[in-house]
VOBA-45874 format. One line per 3 residues: number of its first residue (from 1); their letters; for each residue x, y, z of N, C-alpha, C. Coordinates in steps of 0.02 Angstrom, whole numbers, padded with zeros to 5 digits. Atoms other than C-alpha are relative to their C-alpha. Layout:
N
NUM	A	X,Y,Z,X,Y,Z,X,Y,Z; ...
***
This chain:
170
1	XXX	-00042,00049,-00034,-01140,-06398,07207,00002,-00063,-00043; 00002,00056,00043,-01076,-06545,07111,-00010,-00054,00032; 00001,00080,-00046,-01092,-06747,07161,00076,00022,00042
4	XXX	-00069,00000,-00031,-00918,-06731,07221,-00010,00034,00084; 00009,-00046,-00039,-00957,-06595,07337,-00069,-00009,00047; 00072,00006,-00020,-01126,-06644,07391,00027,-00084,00055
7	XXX	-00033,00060,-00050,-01060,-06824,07463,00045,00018,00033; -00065,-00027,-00082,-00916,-06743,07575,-00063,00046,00039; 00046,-00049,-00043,-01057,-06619,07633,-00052,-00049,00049
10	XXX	00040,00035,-00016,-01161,-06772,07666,00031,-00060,00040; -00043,00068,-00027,-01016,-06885,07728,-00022,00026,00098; 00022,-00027,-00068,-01011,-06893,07936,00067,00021,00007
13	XXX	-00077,-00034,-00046,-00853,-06783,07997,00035,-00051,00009; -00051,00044,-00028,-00704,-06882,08029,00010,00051,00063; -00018,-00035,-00093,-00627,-06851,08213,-00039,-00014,00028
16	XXX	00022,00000,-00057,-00665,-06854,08362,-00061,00059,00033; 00005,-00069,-00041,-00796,-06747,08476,00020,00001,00076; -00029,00020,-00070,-00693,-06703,08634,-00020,00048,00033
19	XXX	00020,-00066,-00047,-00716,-06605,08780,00065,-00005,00033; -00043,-00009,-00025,-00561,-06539,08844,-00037,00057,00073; 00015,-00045,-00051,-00573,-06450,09019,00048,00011,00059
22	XXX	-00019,-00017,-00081,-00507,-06406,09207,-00052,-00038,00051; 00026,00003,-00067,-00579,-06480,09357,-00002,00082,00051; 00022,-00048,-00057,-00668,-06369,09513,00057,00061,00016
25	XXX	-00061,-00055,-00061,-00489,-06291,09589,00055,00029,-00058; -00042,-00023,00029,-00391,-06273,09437,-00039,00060,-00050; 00013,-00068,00053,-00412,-06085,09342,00032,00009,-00059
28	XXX	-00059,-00003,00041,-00271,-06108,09232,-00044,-00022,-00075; 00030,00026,00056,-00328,-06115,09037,00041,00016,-00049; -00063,-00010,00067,-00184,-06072,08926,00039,-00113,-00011
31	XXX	-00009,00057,00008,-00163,-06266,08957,-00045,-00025,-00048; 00065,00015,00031,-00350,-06302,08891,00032,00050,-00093; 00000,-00016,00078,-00313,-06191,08724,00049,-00039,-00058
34	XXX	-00058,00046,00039,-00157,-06268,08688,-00031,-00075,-00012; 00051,00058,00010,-00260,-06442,08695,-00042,-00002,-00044; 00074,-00022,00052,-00408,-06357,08598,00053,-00015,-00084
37	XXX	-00031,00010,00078,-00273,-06320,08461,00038,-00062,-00018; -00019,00078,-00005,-00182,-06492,08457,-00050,-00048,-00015; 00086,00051,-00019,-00349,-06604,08465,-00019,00043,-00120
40	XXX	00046,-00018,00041,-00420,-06469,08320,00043,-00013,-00080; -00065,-00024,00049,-00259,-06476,08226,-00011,-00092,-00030; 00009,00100,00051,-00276,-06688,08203,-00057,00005,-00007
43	XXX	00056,-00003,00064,-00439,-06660,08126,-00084,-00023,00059; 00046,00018,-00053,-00556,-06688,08295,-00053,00074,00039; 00048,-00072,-00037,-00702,-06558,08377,00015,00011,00068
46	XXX	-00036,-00006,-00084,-00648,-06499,08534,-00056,00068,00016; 00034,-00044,-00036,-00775,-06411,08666,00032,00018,00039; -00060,-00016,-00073,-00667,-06331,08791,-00039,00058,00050
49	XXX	00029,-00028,-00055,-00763,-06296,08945,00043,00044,00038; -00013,-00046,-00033,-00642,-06207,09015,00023,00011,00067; -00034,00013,-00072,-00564,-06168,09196,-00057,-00020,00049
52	XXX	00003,-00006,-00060,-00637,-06196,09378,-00090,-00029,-00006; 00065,00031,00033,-00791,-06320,09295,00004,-00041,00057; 00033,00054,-00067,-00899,-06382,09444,-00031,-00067,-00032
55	XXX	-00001,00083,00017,-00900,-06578,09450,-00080,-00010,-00036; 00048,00001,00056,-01086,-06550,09400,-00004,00024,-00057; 00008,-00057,00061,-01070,-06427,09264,00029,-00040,-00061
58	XXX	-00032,00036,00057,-00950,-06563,09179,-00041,-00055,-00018; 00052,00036,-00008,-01075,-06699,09213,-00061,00029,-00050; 00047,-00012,00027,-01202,-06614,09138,00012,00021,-00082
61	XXX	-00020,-00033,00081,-01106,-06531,08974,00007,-00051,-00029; 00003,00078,00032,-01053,-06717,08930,-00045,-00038,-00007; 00071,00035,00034,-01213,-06780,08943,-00021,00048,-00050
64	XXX	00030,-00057,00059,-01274,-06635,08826,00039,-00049,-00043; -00055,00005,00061,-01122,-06659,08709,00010,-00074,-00031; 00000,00055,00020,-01107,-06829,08701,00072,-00017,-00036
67	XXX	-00075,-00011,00017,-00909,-06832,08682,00015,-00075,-00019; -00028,00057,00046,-00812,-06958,08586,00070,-00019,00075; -00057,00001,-00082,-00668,-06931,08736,-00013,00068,00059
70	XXX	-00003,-00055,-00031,-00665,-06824,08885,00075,-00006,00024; -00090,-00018,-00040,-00477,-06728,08931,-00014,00031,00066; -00012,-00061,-00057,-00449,-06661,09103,00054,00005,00027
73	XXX	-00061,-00054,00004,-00318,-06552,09130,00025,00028,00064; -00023,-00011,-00052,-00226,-06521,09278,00060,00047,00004; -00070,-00016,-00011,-00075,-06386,09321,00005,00037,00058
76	XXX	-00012,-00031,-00080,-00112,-06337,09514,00016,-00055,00034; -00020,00034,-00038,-00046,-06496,09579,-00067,-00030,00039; 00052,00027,-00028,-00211,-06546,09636,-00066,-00043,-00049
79	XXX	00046,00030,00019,-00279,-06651,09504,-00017,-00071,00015; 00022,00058,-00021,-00259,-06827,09578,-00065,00001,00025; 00089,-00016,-00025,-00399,-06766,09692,-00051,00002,-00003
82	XXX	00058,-00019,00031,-00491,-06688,09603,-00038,-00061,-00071; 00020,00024,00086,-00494,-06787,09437,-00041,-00110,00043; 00059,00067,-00064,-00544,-06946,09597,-00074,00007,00034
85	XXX	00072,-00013,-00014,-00688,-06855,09623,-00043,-00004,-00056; 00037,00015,00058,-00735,-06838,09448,00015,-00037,-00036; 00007,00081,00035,-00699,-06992,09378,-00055,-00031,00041
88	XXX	00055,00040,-00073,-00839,-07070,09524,-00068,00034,-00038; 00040,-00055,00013,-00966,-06927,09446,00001,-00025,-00081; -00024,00031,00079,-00915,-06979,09261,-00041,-00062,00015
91	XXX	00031,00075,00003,-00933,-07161,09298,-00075,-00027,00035; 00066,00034,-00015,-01091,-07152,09387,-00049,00007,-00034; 00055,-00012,00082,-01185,-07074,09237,-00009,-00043,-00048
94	XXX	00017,00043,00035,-01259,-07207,09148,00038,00002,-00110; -00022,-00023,00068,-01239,-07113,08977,00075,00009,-00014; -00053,-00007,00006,-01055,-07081,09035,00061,-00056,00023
97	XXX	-00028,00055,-00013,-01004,-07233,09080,00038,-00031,-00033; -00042,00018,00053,-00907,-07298,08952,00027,00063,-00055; -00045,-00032,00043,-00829,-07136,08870,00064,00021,00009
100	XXX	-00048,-00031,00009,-00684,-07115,08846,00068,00052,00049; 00008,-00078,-00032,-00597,-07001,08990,00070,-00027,00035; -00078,00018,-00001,-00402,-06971,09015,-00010,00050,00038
103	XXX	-00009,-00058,-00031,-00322,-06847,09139,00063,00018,00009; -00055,00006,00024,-00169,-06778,09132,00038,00069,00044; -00045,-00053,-00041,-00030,-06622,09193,00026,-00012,00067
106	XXX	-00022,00009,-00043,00028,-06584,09359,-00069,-00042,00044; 00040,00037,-00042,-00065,-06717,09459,00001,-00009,00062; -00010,00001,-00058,00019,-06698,09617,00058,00050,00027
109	XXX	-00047,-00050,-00031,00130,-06570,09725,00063,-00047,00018; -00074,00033,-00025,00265,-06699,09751,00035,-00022,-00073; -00043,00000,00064,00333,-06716,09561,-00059,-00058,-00029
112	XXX	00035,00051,00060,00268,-06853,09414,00015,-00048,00018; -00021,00091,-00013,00291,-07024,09409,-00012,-00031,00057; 00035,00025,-00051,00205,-07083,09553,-00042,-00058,-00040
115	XXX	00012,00056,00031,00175,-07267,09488,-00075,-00033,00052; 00052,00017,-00034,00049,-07294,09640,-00067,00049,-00026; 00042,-00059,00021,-00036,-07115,09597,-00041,-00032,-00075
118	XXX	00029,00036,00068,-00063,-07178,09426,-00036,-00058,-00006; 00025,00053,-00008,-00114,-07335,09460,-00070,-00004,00032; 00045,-00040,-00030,-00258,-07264,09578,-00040,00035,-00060
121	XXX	00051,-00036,00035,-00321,-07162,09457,-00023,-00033,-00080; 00043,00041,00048,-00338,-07295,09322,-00039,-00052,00035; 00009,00047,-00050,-00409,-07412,09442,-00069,00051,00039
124	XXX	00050,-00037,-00030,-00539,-07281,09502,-00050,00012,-00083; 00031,00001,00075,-00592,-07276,09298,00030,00029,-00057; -00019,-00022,00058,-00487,-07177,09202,00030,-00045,-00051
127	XXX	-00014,00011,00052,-00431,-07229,09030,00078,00013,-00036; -00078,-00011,00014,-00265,-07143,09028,00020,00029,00050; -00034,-00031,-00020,-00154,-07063,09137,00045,00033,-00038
130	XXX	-00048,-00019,00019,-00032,-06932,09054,00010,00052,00056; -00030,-00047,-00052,00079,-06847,09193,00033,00044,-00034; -00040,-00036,00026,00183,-06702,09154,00079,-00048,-00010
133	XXX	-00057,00030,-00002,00359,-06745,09086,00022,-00024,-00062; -00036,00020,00051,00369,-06810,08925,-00045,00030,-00092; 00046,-00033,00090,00301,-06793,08716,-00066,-00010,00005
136	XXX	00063,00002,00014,00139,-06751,08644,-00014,-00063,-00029; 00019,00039,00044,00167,-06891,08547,-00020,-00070,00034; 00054,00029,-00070,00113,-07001,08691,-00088,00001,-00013
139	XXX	00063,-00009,-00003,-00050,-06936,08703,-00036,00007,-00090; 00033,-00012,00067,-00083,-06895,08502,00005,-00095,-00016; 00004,00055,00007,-00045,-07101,08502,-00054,-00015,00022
142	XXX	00075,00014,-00029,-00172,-07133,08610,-00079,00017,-00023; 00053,-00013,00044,-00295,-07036,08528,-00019,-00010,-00054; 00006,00047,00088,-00269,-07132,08360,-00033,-00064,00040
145	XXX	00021,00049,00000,-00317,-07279,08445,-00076,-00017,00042; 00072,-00002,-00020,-00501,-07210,08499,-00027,-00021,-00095; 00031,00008,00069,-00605,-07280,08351,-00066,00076,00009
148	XXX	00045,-00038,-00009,-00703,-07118,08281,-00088,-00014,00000; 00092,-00007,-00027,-00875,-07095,08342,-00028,-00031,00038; 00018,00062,-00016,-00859,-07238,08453,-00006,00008,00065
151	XXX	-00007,00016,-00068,-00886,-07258,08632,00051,-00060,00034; -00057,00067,-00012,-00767,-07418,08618,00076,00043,00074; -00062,-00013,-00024,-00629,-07407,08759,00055,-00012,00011
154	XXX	-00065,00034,00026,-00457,-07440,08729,00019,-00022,00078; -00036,00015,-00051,-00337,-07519,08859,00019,00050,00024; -00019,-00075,-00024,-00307,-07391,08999,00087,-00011,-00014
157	XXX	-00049,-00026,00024,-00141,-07311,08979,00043,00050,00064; -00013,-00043,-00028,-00016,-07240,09094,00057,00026,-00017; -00048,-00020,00043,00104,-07133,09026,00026,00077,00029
160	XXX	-00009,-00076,-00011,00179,-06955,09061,-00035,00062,-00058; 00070,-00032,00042,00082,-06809,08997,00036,00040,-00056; -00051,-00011,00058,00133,-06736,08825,00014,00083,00022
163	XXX	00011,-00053,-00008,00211,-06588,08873,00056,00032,-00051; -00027,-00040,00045,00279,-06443,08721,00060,00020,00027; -00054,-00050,-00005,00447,-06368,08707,-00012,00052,00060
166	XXX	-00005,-00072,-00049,00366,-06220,08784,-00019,-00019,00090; 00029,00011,-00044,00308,-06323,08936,-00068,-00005,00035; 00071,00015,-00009,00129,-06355,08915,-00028,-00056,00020
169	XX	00011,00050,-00073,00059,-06461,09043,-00104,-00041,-00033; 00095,00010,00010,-00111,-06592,08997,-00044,00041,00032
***
């Protein structure tokens, strides 16, 4: 191994480490991969817990992991709810108290843009809101303006959630 090669081996990773996931009621995970690959694709580590993750189980993997951001992912119409229960669970963890933690997709059974809905759920702690409805490029903004490795938290954010051509939902 040359100097060259030996200092990138020794440098610290650029990116992010994120935890993308589902709340308790949602099963749905073709949302979560599409996230995994997006996230992995701008140059960031993505843990993706995966569907129908009990409010402790996320609690506890983020304290393990020690995430740079946490995503949660909604497309049963029931993530206001849910993502109000675990934001409270988030923010009461000392260690998780200041990271990072956006939520995003179908957030409610009555359509997007619910300016009160949103407002509520930054106001309960989140960091971003992205609803279904509009570009990724929304949310890949937002994630430029986490400094890497940092616990720093940007101005919350409410925005519609970046959703693909094909209709991929935060």
């Amino acid at each position: 191994m040359n100097e060259l090669e030996q200092q990138r081996a020794e440098a610290e990773p650029a990116g992010l480490d994120i935890v993308v996931t589902t709340m308790a009621s949602d099963s749905h995970t073709w949302n979560l991969v599409y996230l995994q690959l997006l996230l992995e694709e701008l140059g960031h580590r993505v843990t993706n817990l995966g569907a129908c993750v009990p409010d402790d189980l996320l609690v506890a993997e983020c304290r393990r992991i020690e995430p740079d951001l946490i995503v949660l992912s909604s497309v049963n119409g029931h993530g206001y709810h849910d993502g109000l229960r675990v934001i409270a669970a988030l923010r009461a963890c000392p260690e998780l108290g200041g990271t990072p933690t956006v939520i995003g997709g179908k957030l409610g059974i009555a359509g997007s843009g619910d300016p009160t809905r949103q407002q509520s759920l930054l106001a309960a702690g989140f960091d971003g809101v992205f609803e279904e409805g509009r570009s990724v490029a929304e949310f890949q903004s937002f994630i430029r303006t986490l400094p890497t490795g940092s616990a720093a938290v940007p101005a919350p954010v409410s925005v519609p959630v970046p959703v693909p051509a094909a209709g991929v939902l935060l």
